[in-house]
N, C-alpha and C positions, 0 to 999 in steps of 0.2 A: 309652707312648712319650713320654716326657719331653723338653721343650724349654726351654732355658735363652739367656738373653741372654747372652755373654760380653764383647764390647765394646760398649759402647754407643754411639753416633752420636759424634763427634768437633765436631760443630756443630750449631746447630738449621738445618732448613729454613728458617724463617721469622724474620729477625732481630726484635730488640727494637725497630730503628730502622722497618724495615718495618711492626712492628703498632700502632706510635704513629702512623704515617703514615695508615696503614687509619682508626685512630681519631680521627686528628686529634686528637691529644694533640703539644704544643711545634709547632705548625703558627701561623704568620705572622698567618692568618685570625683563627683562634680561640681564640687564649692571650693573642697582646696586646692591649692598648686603652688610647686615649690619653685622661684624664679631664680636664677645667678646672676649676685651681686657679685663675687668673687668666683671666677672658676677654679677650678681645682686644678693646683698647680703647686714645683715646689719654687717658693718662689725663692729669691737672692735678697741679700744685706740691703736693707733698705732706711734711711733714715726721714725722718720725720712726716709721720702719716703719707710716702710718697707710695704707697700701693692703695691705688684708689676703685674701689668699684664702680660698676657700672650703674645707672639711677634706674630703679624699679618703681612703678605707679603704685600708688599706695589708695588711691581715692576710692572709697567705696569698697575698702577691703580692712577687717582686722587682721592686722599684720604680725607678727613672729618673725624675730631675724635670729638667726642658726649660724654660730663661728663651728664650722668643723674641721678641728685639726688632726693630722696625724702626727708625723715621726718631725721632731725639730733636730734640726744638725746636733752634732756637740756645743754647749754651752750657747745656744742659740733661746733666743724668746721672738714671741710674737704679743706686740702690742697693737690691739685692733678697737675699734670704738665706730657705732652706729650717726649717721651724721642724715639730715634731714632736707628736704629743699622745696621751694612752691615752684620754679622754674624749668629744675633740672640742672640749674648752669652755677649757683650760687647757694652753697653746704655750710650749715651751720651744725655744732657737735649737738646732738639731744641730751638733755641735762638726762644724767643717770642711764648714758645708752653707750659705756665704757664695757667689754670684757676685761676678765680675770683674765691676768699678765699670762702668757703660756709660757713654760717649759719645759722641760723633760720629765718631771713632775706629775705636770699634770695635764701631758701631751696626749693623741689617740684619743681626745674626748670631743663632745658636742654643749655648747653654750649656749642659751637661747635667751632672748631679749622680747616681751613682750613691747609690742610700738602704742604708747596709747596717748601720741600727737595726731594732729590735724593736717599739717602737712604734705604734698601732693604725691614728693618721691622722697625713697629712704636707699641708702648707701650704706655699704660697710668701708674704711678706710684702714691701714696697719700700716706698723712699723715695723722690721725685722731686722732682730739683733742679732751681732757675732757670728752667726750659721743659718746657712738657708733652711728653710722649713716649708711644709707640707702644710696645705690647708685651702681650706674654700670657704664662702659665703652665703647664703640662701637666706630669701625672704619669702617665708610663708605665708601665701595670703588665702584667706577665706572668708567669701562673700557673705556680705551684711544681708540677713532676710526680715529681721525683726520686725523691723516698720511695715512689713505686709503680714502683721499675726493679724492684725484684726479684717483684712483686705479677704484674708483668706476665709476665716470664720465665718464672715459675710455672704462669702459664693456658699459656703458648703450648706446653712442653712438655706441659701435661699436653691441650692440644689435638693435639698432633701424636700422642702417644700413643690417644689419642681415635681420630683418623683410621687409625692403622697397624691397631688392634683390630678397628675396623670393614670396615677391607677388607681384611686378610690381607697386607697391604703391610709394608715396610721403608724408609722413603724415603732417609736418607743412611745412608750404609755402614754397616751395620752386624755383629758376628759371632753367630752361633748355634751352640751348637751342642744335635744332637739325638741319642739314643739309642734304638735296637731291642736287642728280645729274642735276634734273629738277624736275621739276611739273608733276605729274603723268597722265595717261590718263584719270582715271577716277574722280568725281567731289568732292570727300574727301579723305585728308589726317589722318589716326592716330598717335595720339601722345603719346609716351609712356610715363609709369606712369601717372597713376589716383589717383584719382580724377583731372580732369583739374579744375583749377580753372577761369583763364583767357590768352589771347593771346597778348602779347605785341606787336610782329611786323612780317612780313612777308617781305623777301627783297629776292633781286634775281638781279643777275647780268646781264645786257642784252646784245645784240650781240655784243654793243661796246666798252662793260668792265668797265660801271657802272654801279654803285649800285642805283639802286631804292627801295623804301617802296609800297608794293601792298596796295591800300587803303582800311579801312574795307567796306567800300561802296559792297565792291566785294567776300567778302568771312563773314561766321558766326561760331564763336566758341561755337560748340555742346557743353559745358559743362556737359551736362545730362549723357550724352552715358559715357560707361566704356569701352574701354580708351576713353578718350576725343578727339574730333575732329574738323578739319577742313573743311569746307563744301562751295563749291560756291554759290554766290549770283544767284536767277532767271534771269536766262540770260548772268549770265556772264562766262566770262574763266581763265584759267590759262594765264599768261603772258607768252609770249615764252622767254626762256633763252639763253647765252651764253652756247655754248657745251665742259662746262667746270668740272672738279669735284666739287663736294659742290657748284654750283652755286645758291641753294636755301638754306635759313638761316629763320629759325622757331624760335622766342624766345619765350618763352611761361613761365607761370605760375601755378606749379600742388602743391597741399597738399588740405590738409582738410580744412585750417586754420591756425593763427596765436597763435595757446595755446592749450598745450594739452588736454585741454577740449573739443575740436573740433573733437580728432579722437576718433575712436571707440575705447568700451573699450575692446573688443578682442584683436585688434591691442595692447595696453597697458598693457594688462594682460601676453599677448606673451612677451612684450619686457624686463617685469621686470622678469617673469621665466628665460629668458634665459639669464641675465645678472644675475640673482643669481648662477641660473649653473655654469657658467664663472668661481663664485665669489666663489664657494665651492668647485670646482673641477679648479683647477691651471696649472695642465698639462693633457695632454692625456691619461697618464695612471696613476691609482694610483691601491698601493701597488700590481700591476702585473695583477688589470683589467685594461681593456680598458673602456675607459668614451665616452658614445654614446657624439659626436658634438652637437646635438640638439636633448631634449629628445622628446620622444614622445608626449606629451601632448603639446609643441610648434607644432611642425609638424600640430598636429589636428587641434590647432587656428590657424592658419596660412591659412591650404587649404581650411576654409570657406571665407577665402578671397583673394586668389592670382588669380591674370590674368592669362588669358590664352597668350601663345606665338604669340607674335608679329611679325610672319613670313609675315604677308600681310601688312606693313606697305607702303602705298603707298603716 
């Protein structure tokens, strides 16, 4: 009794945007953070770039540096400019990484410098003219996920995939189709994975080695029933077959629905658990435990909805 996928789901259940959210991956909380280059201080007359920050890691992070200043003495400026380093130890100025000259003007504001070098550490350095002035530094960084879009896409299908196996489900639309020997004796067939949603076609090869369409006149797709099935019309019968392998061909249509809105959110709750798992544990074993495959708590969501074995499928 052979079963074949034929269309496969048109979208996942559970987006990309949804299992970074679960993860807290590119979330507000926990990707950015704001470091001092310059603390906040007023600082004194200073001539040539000698107010130097301190060097903040920049690797593996898109960076934003923030001049925020307040109150500049009378006829006081502050000249400040972003400067870059692979060492730490030895600053070069970043072309184009100068702020607007501050003074009273246009003091009490915030400046910000997008960093889009290569460089390991970034600094803020100033000058302060005529009057001490008010002001600080911050380098905002927030972590690079990108290059695990598709890392993630990976786990989530191969999660959802995970979940359909285990429970005999289909969650978004998806096409099947299955093949018999013949037509059974008795007056419905089951068709695995549930939910059914609908029945495309019924064909069967007949004594003289063609193919015919059983018309739905003759038979009714149970929808309701788990699994979903096929059922004779009052009075009528199975066609008789050619006594051949797979001379019966079921194409059918099972999932919830066309959007993961559709399926249940057990089912969804399961599949973003167990693609985080995946996504924090990388191998089988780490540092010399073993990492259960599927933790407990998917197990759980799961057997409130898996099928029972399809041993009678006739």
């Amino acid at each position: 009794m052979p079963i074949h996928l034929v269309t496969a789901p048109a979208a996942e259940p559970v987006s990309r945007a949804d299992l970074k959210a679960y993860l807290r991956i590119d979330s507000a909380d926990d990707d950015v953070e704001s470091v001092q280059t310059l603390v906040p201080d007023n600082y004194a007359v200073t001539a040539d770039y000698g107010i130097e920050g301190t060097g903040v890691g920049a690797t593996g992070y898109e960076c934003t540096v923030d001049l925020d200043t307040g109150t500049v003495g009378t006829g006081g400026t502050i000249a400040a400019k972003v400067q870059h380093s692979n060492d730490n130890v030895t600053y070069t100025d970043v072309t184009g990484g100068a702020f607007t000259l501050v003074n009273a003007a246009n003091d009490n504001a915030v400046q910000e410098y997008a960093y889009t070098g290569d460089q390991a550490y970034l600094r803020v350095v100033a000058t302060v003219g005529t009057a001490a002035c008010d002001f600080s530094a911050y380098v905002i960084r927030r972590t690079l996920t990108t290059n695990e879009a598709s890392l993630l896409d990976s786990l989530e299908k191969a999660a959802r995939r995970r979940v359909e196996t285990v429970c005999r489900r289909a969650l978004i639309n998806q096409t099947w189709r299955l093949k018999l020997d013949a037509f059974p004796a008795a007056s419905e067939i089951r068709l695995p994975y549930a939910p059914l949603s609908s029945v495309t076609s019924v064909e069967y090869v007949v004594s003289g080695g063609s193919t015919q369409t059983m018309s739905t006149d003759d038979y009714t797709a149970d929808t309701e029933s788990e699994p979903g099935r096929i059922t004779l019309a009052y009075a009528a019968s199975w066609p008789t077959t050619r006594g051949i392998e797979n001379a019966v061909t079921i194409t059918y249509v099972a999932g919830y629905g066309a959007a993961g809105s559709n399926v249940p959110d057990g089912l969804l709750t399961a599949i973003k658990m167990l693609a985080a798992h995946w996504y924090e544990f990388r191998l089988p074993i780490v540092t010399g435990t073993i990492v259960a495959k599927v933790p407990l708590a998917v197990e759980s969501l799961l057997w409130q909805y898996k099928m029972p074995d399809m041993e009678g499928i006739r």
